[in-house]
C-alpha positions as CSV (number, residue, x, y, z in Angstrom):
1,X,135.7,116.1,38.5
2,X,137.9,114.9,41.0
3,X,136.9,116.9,43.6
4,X,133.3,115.0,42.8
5,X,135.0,111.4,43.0
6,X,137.1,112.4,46.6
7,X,133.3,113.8,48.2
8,X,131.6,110.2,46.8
9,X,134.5,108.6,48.2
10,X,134.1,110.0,51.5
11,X,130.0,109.9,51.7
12,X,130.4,106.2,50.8
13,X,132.8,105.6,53.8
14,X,130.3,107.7,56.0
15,X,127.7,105.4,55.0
16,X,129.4,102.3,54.8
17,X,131.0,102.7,58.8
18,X,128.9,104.5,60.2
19,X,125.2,104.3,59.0
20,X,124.6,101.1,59.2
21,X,125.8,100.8,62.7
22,X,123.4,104.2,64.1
23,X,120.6,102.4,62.5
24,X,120.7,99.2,63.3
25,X,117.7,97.9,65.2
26,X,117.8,96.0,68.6
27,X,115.7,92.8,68.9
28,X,114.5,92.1,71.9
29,X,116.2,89.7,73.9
30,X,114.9,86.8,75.3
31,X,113.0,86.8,78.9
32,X,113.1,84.0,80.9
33,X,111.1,84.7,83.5
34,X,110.4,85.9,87.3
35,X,114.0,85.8,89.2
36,X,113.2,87.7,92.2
37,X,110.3,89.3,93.7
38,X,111.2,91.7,96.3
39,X,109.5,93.7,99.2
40,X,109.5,96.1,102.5
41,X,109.3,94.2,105.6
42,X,108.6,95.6,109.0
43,X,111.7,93.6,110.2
44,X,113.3,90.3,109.1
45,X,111.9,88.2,112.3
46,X,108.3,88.3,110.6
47,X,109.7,87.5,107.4
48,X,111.4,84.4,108.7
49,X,108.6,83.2,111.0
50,X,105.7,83.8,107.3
51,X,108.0,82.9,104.6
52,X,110.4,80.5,106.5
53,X,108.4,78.8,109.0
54,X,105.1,79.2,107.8
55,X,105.3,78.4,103.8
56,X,108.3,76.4,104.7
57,X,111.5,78.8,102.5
58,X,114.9,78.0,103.2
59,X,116.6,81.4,103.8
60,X,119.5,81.2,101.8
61,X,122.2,84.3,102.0
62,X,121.9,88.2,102.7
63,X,123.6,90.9,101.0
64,X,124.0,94.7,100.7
65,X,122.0,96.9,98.4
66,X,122.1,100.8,98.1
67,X,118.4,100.6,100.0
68,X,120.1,98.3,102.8
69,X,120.0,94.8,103.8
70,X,118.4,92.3,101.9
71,X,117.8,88.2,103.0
72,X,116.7,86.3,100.2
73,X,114.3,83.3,100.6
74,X,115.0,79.9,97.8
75,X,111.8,79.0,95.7
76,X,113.9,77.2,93.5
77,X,117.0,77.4,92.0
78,X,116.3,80.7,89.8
79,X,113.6,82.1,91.6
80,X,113.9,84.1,94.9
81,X,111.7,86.2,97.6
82,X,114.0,88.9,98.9
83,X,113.4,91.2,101.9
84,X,114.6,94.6,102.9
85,X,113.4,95.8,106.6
86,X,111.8,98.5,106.8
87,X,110.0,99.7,110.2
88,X,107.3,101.7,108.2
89,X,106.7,99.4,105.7
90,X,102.5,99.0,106.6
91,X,102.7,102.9,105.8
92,X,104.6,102.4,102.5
93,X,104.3,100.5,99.4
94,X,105.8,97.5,100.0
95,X,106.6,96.3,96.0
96,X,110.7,97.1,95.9
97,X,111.0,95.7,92.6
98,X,110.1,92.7,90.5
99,X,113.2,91.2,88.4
100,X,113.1,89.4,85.0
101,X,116.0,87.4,83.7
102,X,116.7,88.0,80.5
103,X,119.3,86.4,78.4
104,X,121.1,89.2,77.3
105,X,121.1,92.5,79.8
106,X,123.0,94.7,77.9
107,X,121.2,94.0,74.7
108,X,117.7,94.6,76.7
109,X,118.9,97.9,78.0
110,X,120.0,99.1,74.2
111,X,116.7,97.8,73.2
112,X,114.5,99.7,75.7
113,X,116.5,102.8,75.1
114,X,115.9,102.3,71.4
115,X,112.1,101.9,72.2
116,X,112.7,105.8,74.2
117,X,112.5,104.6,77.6
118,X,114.2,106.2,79.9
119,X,117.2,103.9,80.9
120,X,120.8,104.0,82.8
121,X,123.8,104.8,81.1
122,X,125.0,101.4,81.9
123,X,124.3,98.0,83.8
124,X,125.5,97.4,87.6
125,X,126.5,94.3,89.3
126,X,124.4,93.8,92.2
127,X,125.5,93.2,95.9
128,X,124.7,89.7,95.0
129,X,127.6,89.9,92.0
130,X,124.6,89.7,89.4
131,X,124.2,92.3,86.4
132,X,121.0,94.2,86.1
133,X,119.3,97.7,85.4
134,X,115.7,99.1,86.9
135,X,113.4,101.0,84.7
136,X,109.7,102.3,85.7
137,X,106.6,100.9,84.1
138,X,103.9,103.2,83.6
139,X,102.4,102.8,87.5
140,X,105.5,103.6,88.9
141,X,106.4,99.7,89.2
142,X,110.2,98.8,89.6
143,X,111.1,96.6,86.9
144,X,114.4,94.7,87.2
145,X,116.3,93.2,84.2
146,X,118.6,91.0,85.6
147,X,121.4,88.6,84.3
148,X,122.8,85.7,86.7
149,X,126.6,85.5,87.4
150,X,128.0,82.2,87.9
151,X,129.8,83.4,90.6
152,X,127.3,85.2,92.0
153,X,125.1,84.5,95.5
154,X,122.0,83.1,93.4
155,X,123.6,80.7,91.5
156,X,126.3,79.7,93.8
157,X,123.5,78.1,95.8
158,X,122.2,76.2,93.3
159,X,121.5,72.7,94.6
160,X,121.1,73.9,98.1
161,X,118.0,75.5,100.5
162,X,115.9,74.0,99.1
163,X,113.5,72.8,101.6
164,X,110.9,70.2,101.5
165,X,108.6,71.9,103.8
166,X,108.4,74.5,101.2
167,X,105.0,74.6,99.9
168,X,105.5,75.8,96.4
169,X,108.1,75.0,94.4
170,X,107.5,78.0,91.8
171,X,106.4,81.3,91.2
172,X,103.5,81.4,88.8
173,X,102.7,85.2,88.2
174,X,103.3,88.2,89.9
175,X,100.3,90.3,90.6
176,X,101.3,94.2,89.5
177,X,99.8,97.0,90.6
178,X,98.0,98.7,87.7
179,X,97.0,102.4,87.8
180,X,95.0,101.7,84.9
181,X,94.3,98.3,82.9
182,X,93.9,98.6,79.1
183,X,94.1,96.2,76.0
184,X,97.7,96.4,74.3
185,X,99.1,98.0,77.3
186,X,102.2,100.2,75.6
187,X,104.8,99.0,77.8
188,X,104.3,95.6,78.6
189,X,102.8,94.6,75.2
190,X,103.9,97.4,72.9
191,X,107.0,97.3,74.3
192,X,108.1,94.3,76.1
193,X,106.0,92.4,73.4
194,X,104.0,90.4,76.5
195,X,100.9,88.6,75.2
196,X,97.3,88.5,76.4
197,X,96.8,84.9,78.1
198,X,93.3,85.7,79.4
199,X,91.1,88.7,79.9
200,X,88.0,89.6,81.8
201,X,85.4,90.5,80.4
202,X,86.4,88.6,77.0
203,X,83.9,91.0,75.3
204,X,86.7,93.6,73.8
205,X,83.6,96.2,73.8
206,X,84.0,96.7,77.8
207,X,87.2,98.1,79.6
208,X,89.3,95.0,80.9
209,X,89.5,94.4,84.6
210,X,91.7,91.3,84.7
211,X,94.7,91.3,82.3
212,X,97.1,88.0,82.4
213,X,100.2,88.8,80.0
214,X,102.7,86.4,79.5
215,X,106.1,86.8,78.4
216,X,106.4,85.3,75.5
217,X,109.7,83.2,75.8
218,X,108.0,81.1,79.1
219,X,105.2,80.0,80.5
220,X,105.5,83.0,83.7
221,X,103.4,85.9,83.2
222,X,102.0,88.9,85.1
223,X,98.6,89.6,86.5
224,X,97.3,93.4,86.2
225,X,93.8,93.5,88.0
226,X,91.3,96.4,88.6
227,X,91.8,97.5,92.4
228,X,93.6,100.8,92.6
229,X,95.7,99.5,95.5
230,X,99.4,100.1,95.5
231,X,100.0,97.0,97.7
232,X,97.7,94.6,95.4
233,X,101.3,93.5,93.9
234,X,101.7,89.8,95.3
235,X,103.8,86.2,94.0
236,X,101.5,83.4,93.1
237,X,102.8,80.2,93.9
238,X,101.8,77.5,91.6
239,X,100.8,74.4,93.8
240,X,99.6,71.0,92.6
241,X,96.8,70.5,95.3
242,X,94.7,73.5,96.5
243,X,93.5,70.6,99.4
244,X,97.3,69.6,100.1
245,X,98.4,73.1,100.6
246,X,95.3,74.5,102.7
247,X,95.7,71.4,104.9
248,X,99.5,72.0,105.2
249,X,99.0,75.7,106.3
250,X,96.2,74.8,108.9
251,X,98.4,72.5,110.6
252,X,101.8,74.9,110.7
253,X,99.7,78.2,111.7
254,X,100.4,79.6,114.8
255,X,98.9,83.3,114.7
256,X,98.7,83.4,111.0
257,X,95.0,83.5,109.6
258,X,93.5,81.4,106.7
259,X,91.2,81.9,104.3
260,X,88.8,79.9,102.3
261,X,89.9,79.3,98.6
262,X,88.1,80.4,95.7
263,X,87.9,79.8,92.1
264,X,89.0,82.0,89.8
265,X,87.7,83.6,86.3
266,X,90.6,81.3,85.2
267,X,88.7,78.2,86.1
268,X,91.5,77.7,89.7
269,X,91.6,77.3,92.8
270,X,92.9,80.4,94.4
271,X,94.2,81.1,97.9
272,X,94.8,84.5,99.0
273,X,96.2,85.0,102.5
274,X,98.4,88.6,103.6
275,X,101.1,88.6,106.4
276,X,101.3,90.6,109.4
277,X,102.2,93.5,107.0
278,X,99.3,92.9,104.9
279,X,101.0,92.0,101.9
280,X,99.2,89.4,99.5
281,X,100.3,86.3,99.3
282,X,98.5,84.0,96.5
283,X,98.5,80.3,95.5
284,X,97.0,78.8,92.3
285,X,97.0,75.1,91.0
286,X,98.3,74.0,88.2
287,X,95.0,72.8,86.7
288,X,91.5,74.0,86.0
289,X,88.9,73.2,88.5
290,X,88.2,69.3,88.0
């Protein structure tokens, strides 16, 4: 009998301190939205004279990164373009990585690893000072969770580069690259609990070929789209006048070509221009056609 009581004693201390804790789920934490957008560059001069002199981006700081270099470019105060050279990049994909802030990173990497996806051991501070992890989405996209430092590089400059010749003030979506578009995609909807915004066709009977997922805890989403292109992965830049903004361009072009804008299953204005590498570029307004 007492032999009994000492076993129940111990199986109820097992379960007390140490079940609850192995079984304990991870929510989700929140995302906030697109921090940094990054990309292969032939060499940093063409970046500055497209992203700086053209569309009008204060450059803002450089720092180190186990691929090299990178210059980062202001949007706004939490959202960046950032640029690595590379002299092949026409040859290569030219998508680095996309980065999400999210409000907790450890908690999102515990959570992803509860999901099974395949993440580091631990977070890493950034060249930059920030904390973040990659994973791989199921196209081979580099996904970036990232939390800001206060001391880091990104929010050090808040308040500053912020130019008024720049001719967005925000990204709107970022335009993935999508081996293959389905409905409830596992990662970004099973997973990441992303939700369907618009699709095209809206008849659920016929395979999507445009997919708009937002995040969930923000307005920002991301754009998965039928062309099996590995450099289809672009920013949109949400501007208030598609008029404005073409004007704008035509007058600060030098050897940069224009095109004409279109409208979009969403109902908007779209402009889609590429840079001298031939990576898109895309602008959207903030309204319906009217």
């Amino acid at each position: 009998m007492r032999r009994l009581v000492i076993v129940g004693l111990i199986m109820s201390l097992f379960f007390r301190y140490i079940s609850p804790v192995s079984a304990q789920k991870v929510q989700r934490p929140a995302i906030w939205g697109i921090a940094k957008v990054t990309f292969l560059v032939s060499n940093f001069q063409m970046a500055r004279d497209y992203y700086g002199r053209f569309l009008g981006f204060d450059e803002a700081f450089s720092y180190q990164s186990v691929l090299g270099k990178i210059i980062s470019f202001k949007v706004n105060d939490r959202q960046f373009l950032e640029f690595i050279e590379d002299h092949r990049a026409k040859e290569k994909k030219r998508l680095v990585s996309v980065s999400l802030e999210t409000g907790n990173i450890e908690q999102m990497r515990q959570y992803l690893k509860q999901q099974g996806q395949k993440v580091p051991d631990q977070t890493t501070i950034d060249g930059a000072g920030n904390e973040f992890f990659s994973i791989d989405d199921l196209s081979g996209n580099h996904i970036e969770f990232l939390g800001w430092k206060s001391d880091g590089l990104h929010k050090k400059s808040a308040g500053k580069y912020l130019s008024e010749r720049r001719i967005s003030k925000r990204i709107h979506h970022v335009g993935l690259y999508t081996e293959k578009i389905v409905d409830n995609d596992p990662f970004y909807v099973g997973i990441l609990k992303f939700r369907e915004l618009l699709r095209y066709p809206e008849e659920k009977s016929m395979a999507p070929t445009i997919l708009y997922l937002g995040m969930g805890d923000c307005v920002e989403n991301i754009e998965q789209y039928s062309p099996n292109d590995p450099n289809f992965s672009h920013p949109c830049f949400l501007v208030e006048d598609m008029q404005e903004t073409l004007y704008t361009l035509k007058e600060r072009r030098g050897s940069e070509t224009l095109t004409m804008p279109v409208i979009g299953k969403g109902k908007r204005w779209l402009l889609n221009l590429l840079t001298p590498d031939q990576t898109k570029v895309e602008f959207t307004e903030a309204h319906c056609v009217r």
